[in-house]
N, C-alpha and C positions, 0 to 999 in steps of 0.2 A: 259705675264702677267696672273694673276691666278684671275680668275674668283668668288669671295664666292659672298654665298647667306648671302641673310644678316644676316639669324641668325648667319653662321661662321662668316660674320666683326664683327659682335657684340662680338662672343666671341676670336676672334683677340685682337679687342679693349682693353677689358677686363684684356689682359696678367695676366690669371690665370693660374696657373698648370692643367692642364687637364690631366689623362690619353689617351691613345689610346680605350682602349675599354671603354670606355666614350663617346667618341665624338658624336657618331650616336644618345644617348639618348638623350646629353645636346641639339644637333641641332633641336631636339621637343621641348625640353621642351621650351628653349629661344625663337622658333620661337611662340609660346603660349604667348609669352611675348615684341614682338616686338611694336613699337620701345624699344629695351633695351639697357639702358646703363651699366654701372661696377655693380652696385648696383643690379640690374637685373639678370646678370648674374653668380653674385655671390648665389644669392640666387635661382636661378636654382639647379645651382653645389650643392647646401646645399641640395636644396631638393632631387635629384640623388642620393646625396653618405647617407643618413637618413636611409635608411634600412641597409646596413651594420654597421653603429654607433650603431642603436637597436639590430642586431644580437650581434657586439663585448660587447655589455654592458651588455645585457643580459646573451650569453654566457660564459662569467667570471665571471660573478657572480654564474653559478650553479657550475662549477668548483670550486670556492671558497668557498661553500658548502653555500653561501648567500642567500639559498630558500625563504628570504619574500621577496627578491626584482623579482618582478611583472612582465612580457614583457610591461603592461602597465605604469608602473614607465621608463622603456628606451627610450619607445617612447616618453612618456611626455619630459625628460630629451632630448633625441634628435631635439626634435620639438624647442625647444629656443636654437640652437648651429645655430652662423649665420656667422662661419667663416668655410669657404669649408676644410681650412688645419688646422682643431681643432687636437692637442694632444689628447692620450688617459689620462691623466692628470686631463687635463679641461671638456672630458665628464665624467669623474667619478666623477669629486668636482658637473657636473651640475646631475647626477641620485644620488648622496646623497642627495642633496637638494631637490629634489623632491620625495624623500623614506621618510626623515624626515617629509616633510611637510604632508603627507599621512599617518604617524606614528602619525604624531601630531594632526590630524584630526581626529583620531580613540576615543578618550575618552580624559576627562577634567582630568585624573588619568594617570601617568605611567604606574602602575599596569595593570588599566582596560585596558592599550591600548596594553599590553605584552599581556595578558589572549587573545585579541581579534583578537592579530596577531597571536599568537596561532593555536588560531578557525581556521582562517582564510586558515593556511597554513593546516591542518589536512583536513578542506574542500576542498580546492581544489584540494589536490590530498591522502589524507589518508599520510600526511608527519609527523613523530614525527622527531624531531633534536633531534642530539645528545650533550652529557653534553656540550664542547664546544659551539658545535654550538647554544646552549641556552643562552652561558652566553655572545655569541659574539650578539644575537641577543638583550638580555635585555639592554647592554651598549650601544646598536643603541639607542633603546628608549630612554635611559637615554640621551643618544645627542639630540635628537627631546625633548626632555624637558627640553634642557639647564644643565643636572646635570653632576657630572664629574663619571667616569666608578666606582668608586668605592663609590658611594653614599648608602644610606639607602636599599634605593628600590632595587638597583641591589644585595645588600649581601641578603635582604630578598628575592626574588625572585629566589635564587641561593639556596637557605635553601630550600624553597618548593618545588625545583624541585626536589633536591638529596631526600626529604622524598617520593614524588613521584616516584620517579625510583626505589627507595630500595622496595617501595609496591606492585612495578609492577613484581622486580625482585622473590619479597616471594611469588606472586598471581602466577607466573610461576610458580616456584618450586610445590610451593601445588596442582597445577593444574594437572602437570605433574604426581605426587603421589598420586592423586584422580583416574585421569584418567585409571593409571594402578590398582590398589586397585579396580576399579568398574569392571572394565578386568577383570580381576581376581579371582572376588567375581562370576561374572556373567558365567565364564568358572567353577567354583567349583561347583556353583548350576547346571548346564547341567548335571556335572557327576555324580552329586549326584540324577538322574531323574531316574526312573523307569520304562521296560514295562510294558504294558496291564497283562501277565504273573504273574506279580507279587502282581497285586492289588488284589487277592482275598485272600491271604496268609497278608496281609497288613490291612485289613479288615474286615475278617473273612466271608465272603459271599464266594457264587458261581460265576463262570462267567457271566451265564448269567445275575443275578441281576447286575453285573457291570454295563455290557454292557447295561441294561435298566436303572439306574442311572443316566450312559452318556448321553445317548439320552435323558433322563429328565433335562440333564443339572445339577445334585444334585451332581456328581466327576465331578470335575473341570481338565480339561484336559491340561498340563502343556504346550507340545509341540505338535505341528499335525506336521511330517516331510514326506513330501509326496514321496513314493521310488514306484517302476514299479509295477501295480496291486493294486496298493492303496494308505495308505498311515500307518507310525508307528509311533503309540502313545508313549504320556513318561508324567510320572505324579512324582508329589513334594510329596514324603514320606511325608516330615511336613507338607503341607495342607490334606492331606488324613486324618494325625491321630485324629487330632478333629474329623473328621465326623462319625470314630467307634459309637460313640453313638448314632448318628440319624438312624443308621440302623433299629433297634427295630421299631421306631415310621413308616420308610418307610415301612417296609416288612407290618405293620398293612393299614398304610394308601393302600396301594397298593389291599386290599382284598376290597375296596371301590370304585363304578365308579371313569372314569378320564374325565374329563375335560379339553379341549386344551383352551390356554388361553395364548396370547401376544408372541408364540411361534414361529414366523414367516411362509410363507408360507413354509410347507415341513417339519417341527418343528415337534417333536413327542410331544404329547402333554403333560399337567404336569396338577398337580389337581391347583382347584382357590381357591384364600381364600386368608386370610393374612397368613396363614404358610407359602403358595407358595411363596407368594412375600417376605418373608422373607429368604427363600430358594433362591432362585434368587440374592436376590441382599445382601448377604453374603457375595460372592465377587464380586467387585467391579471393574468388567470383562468388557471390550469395546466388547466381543462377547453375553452380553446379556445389552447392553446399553438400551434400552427401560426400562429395572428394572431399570434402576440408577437415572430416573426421580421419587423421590416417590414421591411426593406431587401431580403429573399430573398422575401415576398409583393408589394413592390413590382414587381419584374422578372420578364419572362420566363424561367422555368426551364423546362432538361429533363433529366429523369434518365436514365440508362443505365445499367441494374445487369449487369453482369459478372460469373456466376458461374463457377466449375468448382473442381475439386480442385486440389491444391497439385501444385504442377511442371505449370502448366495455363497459365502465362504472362498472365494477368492484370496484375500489375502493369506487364510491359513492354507492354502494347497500351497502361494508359489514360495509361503515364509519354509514350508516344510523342504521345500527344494532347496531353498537359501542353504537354510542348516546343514543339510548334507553336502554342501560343495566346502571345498578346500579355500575359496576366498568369494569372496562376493560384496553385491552394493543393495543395498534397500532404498532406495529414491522416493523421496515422500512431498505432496504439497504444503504441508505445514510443519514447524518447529514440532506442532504438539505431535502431529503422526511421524516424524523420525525419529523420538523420544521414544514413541510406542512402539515402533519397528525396532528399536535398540531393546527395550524392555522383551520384547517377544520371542527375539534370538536369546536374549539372557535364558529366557523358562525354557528352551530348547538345548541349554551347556554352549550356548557358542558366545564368546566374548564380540562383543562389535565397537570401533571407536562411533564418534558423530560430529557431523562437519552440517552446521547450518550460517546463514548469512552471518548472526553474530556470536556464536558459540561453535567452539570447539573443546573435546573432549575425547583425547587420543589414549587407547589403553596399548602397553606396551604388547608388541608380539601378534598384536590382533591383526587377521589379512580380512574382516570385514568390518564395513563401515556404512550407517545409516545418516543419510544426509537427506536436504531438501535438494527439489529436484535444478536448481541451479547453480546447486555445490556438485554437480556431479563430475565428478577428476574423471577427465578425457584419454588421461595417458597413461593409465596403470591396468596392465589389463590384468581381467580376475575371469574366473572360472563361469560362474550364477550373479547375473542381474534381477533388480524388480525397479519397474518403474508403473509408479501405481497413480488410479485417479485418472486416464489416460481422453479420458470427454473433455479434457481440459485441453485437448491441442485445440479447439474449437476457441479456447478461451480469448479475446481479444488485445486482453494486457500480460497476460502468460502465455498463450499456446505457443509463442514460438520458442518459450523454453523447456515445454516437452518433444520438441521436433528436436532440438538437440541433443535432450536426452537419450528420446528412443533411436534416432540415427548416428550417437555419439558415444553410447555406453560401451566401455571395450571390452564386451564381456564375451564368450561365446555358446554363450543360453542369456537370452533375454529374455523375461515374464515381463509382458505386460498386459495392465490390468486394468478391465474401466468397464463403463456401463457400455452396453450392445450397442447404442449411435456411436462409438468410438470406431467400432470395428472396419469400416468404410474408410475412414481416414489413417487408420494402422499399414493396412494393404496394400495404400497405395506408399508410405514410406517403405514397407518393405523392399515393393517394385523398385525406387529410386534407390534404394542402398544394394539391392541386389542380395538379399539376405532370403532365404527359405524364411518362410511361415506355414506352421500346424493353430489349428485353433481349438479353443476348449470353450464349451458355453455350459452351465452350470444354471442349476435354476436355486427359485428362494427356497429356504427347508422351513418354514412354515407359510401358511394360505395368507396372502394380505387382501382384504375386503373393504370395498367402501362402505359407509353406514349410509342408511337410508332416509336418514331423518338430521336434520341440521340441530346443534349442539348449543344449548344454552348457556352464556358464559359461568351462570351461576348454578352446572352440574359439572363442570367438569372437575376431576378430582385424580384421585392417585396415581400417576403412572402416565398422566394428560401432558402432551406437547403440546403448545399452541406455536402457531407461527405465523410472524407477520416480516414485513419486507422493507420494514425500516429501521434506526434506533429508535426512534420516536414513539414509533407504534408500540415496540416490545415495551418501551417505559410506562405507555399509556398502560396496555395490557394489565402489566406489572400491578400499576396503581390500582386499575379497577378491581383485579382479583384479590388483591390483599384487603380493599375496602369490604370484603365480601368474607373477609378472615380466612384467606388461604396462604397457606407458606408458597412463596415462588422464589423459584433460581431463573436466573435468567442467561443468555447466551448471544450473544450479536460480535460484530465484526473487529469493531473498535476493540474488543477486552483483548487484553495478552493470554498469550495461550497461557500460561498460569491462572489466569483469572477462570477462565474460560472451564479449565480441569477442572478447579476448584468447584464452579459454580455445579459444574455435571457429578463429582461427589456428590453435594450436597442433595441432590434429585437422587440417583444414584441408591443413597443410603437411607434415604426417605426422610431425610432432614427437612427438603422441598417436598409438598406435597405435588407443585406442575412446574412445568420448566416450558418457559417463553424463552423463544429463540427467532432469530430472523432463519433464513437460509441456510447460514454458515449452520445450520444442525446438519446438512447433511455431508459433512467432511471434519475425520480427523476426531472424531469421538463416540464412546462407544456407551451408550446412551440406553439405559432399563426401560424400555417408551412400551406401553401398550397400544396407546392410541395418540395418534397424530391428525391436529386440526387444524384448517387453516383457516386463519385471523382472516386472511384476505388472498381474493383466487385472480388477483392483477396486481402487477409489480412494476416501477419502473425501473429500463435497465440499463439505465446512461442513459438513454437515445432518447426515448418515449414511452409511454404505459401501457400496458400491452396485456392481455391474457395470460395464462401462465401455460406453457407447453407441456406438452405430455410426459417428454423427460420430464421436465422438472417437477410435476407431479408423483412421477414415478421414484425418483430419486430420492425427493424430499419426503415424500410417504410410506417410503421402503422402509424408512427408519423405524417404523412401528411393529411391534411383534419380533422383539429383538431373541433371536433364538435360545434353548434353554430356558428363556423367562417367563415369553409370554406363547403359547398357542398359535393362537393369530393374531393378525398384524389390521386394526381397523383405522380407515382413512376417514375423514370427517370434514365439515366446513362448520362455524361458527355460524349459531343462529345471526341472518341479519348479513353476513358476509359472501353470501354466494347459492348457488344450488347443489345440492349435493350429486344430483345428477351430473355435474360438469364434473366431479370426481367420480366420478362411475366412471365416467365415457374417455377421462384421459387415462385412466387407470389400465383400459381393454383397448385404448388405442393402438395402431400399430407403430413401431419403429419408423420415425420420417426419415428421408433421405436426406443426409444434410448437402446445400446448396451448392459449396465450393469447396474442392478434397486439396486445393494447393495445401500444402502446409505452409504454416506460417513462420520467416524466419528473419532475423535480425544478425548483425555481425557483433563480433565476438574480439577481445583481444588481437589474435592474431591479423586478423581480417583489417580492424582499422588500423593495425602496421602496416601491413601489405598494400591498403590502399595512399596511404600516407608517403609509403616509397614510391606507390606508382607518380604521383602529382606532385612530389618534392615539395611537401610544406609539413610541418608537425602543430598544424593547428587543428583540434578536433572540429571546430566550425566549418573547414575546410573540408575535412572529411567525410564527415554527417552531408555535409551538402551533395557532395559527388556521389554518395552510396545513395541520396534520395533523387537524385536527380539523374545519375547515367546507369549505375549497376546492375539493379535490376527492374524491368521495366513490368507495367502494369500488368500484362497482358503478357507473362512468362506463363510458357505450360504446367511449368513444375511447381513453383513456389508463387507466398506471397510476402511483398515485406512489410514487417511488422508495425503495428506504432511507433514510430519513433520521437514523435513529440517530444514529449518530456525529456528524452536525451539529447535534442539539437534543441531546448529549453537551458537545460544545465550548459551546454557547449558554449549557447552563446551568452550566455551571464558568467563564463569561466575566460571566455578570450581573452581580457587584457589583464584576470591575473599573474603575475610573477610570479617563478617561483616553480613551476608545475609542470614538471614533461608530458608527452602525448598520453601515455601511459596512466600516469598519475590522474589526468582529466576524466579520460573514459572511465575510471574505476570512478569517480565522483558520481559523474553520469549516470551509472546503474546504480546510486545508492537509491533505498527505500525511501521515499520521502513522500511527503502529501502535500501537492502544491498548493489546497485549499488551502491549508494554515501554511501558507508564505516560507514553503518548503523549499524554493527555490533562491530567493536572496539568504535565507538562512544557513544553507548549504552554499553561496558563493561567501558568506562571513567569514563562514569555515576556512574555505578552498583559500581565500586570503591571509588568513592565519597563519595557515599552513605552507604558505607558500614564502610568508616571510620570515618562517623560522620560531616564528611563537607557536607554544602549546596552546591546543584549543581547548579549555576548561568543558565538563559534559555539562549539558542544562539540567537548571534546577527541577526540584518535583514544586516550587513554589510554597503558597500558603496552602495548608490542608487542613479546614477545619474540622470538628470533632465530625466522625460517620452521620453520628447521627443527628448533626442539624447541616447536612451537606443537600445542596441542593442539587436540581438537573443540571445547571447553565456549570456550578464546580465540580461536578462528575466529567464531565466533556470535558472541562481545561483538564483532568489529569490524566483522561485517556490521553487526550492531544501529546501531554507532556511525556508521556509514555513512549509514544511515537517518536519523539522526538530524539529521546533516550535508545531507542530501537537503531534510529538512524546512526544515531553516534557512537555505540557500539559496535553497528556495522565497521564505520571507519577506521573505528580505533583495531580492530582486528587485521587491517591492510595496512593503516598506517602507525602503529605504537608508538614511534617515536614523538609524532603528530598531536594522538592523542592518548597522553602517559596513562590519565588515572583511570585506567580499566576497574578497578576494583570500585573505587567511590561511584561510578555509575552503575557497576551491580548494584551495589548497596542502594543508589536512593532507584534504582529499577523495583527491586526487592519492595521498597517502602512504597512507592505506589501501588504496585502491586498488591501489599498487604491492604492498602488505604481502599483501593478500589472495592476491592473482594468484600471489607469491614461494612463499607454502605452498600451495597448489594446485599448483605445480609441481614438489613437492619427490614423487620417486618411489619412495621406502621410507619407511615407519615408523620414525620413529626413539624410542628409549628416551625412557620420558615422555611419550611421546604416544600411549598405546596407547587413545586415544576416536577419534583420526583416522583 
């Protein structure tokens, strides 16, 4: 006689088909279910074999080339199959019905729910379908809306595609015909360049007047090609020959003192006066960019750089000088700190408008205005500047647009503001712009201390920052402390400065009992921290993983002992996360020198017109190329040029659209975008749109399901979406006409925003969402 346990009688009983490699699981799962009868054990078996029905459903459908149906359309689809020995038949009739029903939830319009499956599939993985698989997807919809496959919607929607694919197919071709033609042009101009040798036969001088020309900066030097013992000059015949005639007037002006003036340090100097600056800024050179501010080199400027650490009161000394001038700019690195620069003049009686990448808000009458630092208007000169955060000219993806702030702001008092490594790199733009500098160093107004002893996750409590250097981590963080029954806010880079506010409320007013943050804690919020801990004392930072530097120790642990609130300010590492000693020792380190003071700088509007004249062609591919490749050279005293990747990225995915002046490209070019999420075809979608005279609809916020069964993997798709909405706001602000519905992308802006903030608030884990 054979002995079963009763889960086996129970599935004895049952007389289902079980496989063999089956049995061991179904014997769990039934006994989880005991007493079970048929019913029981049927539904075990259902639940057992549910992952391979999701794999088969799934699977065939990417084979069939069916990219909108979802992993989570199979599972759905799976989850209501409650017979163990389903045909594949009966799970395909159950994943259409639940694809349709998901189709049919997307929009009150066919259209809009085609357009939005679209989005949908390009978002999640950069997928275009091909003609077929367009028209097999439109006549899905047309199921999901009851119509038969050959109805209105599908022949129109089948029309718009084929006009889309022929524009994509002619934006190729032209692309490709651009691309080589700017080759081409840019290989013909090289051989058409000249030695040193030959500019005085070109000219009619002697060498040596060349040679003091140059170093005047008054011969524009085409190429600097650096070879062993030095390096070989090469100069553009056609920019030479205009300047035959200025000779006369140099050889005279030169029998007259010289005066160094805006020439950087080491710059032979050149005479002052408006000739000079008219000399200079002739051409419209990234190696003599300090002339290409004129409204800021026309006026008396003075700087004042304002260093110390955070909680050192800086912004309120230079916001108190704002206030008191008759017009002025607050320049901030984030939406959220030009919000707060506009709120801080408010409490002081001064009205201010606010100009950031996608918001504006102009108050009548008002002569100041807080913006981010790459809204700053060049040509309005005002009384009082602040350009704040100024450690940021170091930055690699920004610094070069605080080098045109602080050398561009036409104000005459400039405050600028940053932590003490800043000040090295201030001094020497002052030197290049020719601008007096006084400085001010201010210290912290309470004591901040390292702790001596590393911090167990499960003490830390009221008033507790923890910080780690990824999103991931903060989520872990998140998860483990609330498994431990603590309220957390949280703060990383992804959230919109809305979300971002919101969540530092919440800590703030003690709703949060700790607030996990990556980095971004130490910019742009003004944070009730006693003690600040770090998750982790090694960060990667693009490049490779690296220790965390003494700035950034200092920076990011400044934040604690926020004055008024707390005493002192105590610095910490996470039990398990590092020595605390390594925060002692960066804490009492000294100021490093930083490596390379060029500033760093990129062209501007004017700049790629100017060079666009010089080489007679209005393709920005063309121009991007000449400004990386002749303008300004590696190995310049003064400057460095910026990243420009991702804007000769957009140039050349913009080439063969129609439709779009020089002008109109490079403002694409600086839009915000994030190339990970295929930021770059999605933005030439656009730029095609736009070019051919259709309105670009803003992207969806997608499906959002309830907060609180929202997972990690749909928190990310709405940040994403967020961004994306970020970018398209951008545009719509440049181009209105382009992109009309301003207001409908607030609103689903708004909706994400609320949606994000809603699961971030949610303080247990709920079933289903074990990534959160």
């Amino acid at each position: 006689m054979i002995n079963f346990s009763p889960a086996e009688a129970a599935i004895e009983a049952a007389n289902l088909t079980v496989e063999t490699h089956e049995m061991a699981r179904l014997e769990r799962l039934v006994a989880r279910r005991l007493p079970a009868d048929r019913e029981a054990v049927r539904d075990a078996l259902c639940e057992l074999r549910r992952k391979g029905w999701v794999s088969r459903l799934y699977d065939t459908s990417q084979r069939e080339g069916r990219y909108w149906v979802l992993r989570e359309d199979a599972v759905a689809a799976a989850a209501g199959i409650q017979d163990p020995a389903v045909d594949d038949a009966t799970l395909r009739e159950a994943l259409d019905a639940v694809m349709l029903t998901r189709l049919r939830g997307f929009a009150a319009e066919p259209g809009q729910a085609l357009d939005l499956a679209l989005t949908e599939l390009f978002d999640s993985g950069g997928r275009i379908l091909t003609a077929p698989q367009h028209e097999a997807l439109a006549q899905t919809v047309a199921r999901a809306f009851d119509l038969l496959p050959d109805a209105p919607f599908v022949l129109a929607a089948l029309r718009d595609e084929e006009v889309r694919r022929r524009e994509r197919r002619d934006a190729e071709t032209a692309a490709r015909a651009g691309r080589r033609e700017e080759v081409q042009r840019l290989r013909d101009w090289e051989r058409s360049l000249v030695e040193f040798k030959d500019v005085p036969a070109l000219l009619g001088c002697t060498m040596k007047e060349a040679l003091r020309w140059i170093a005047a900066n008054r011969l524009p030097v085409a190429r600097r090609i650096p070879q062993k013992g030095g390096e070989r000059w090469e100069f553009d015949p056609v920019a030479l020959a205009p300047l035959r005639v200025e000779i006369a007037r140099w050889r005279q002006e030169e029998q007259g003192p010289q005066i160094g003036i805006g020439g950087g340090i080491g710059a032979p100097a050149i005479r002052s006066g408006k000739a000079a600056n008219a000399a200079i800024a002739r051409v419209a050179a990234l190696d003599r960019y300090a002339a290409h501010f004129s409204t800021a080199r026309a006026i008396e400027r003075r700087i004042t750089l304002v260093t110390g650490p955070t909680n050192s009161g800086k912004s309120h000394l230079a916001l108190d000088r704002l206030a008191g001038a008759t017009s002025g700019l607050a320049l901030a690195p984030l939406r959220l700190l030009a919000h707060e620069f506009r709120e801080a003049l408010a409490t002081r009686g001064v009205v201010a408008s606010l100009a950031t990448g996608e918001e504006r808000i102009t108050e009548p009458g008002s002569r100041h205005l807080a913006a981010t630092v790459e809204m700053c208007p060049l040509h309005n000169p005002v009384e009082v500047a602040i350009v704040d955060e100024a450690q940021m000219l170091y930055d690699p993806d920004r610094g070069a647009a605080w080098t045109a702030a602080i050398m561009g702001a036409p104000a005459h008092h400039v405050f600028v503001l940053g932590a003490p490594d800043c000040a090295p790199m201030v001094r020497r733009i002052a030197a290049l712009c020719g601008d007096p500098l006084d400085e001010i160093t201010l210290l912290r107004k309470g004591p901040l201390v390292a702790a001596s002893e590393a911090v167990p996750l499960a003490s830390l409590g009221v008033g507790d920052a923890v910080v780690a250097f990824s999103r991931r981590e903060v989520l872990d963080l998140r998860a483990a402390l609330q498994a431990k029954g603590k309220r957390v806010a949280v703060v990383y880079g992804a959230l919109s400065p809305e979300v971002r506010r919101a969540e530092a409320a919440r800590f703030n007013s003690g709703e949060a009992d700790i607030l996990v943050a990556t980095d971004a804690i130490g910019m742009g919020l003004n944070l009730n921290i006693r003690r600040v801990v770090f998750g982790a004392l090694r960060k990667f930072d693009g490049t490779q993983s690296r220790d965390l530097l003494a700035q950034e120790v200092k920076q990011i642990g400044g934040r604690a002992g926020r004055y008024g609130k707390h005493e002192t300010g105590i610095v910490a590492v996470l039990a398990g996360a590092g020595s605390p000693s390594f925060v002692r020792q960066m804490l009492a380190a000294p100021m490093a020198e930083p490596g390379d003071l060029r500033p760093l700088v990129q062209p501007d509007a004017d700049i790629v017109r100017a060079v666009a004249a010089e080489i007679g062609s209005d393709s920005l591919f063309g121009v991007l190329a000449r400004i990386r490749r002749a303008v300004l050279r590696r190995d310049d005293p003064n400057y460095r040029l910026a990243d420009m990747s991702q804007a000769f990225a957009v140039a050349t995915a913009l080439e063969g659209v129609a439709g779009l002046d020089l002008q109109q490209r490079w403002t694409y070019a600086m839009c915000p975008i994030d190339e990970r999420d295929h930021g770059i075809p999605r933005l030439a979608t656009w730029a095609a749109e736009h070019g051919a005279g259709r309105a670009v609809p803003p992207p969806s916020t997608g499906r959002l399901p309830p907060p609180e069964r929202a997972s990690r993997e749909e928190l990310e798709r709405a940040e994403k979406r967020h961004k994306r909405l970020v970018a398209w706001r951008w545009l719509a602000l440049r181009f209105p006409d382009a992109y009309p519905e301003h207001a409908e992308a607030e609103a689903l802006t708004a909706q994400l925003d609320t949606w994000i903030e809603a699961v971030l608030r949610q303080q247990r884990r709920t079933k289903g969402t074990s990534n959160m």
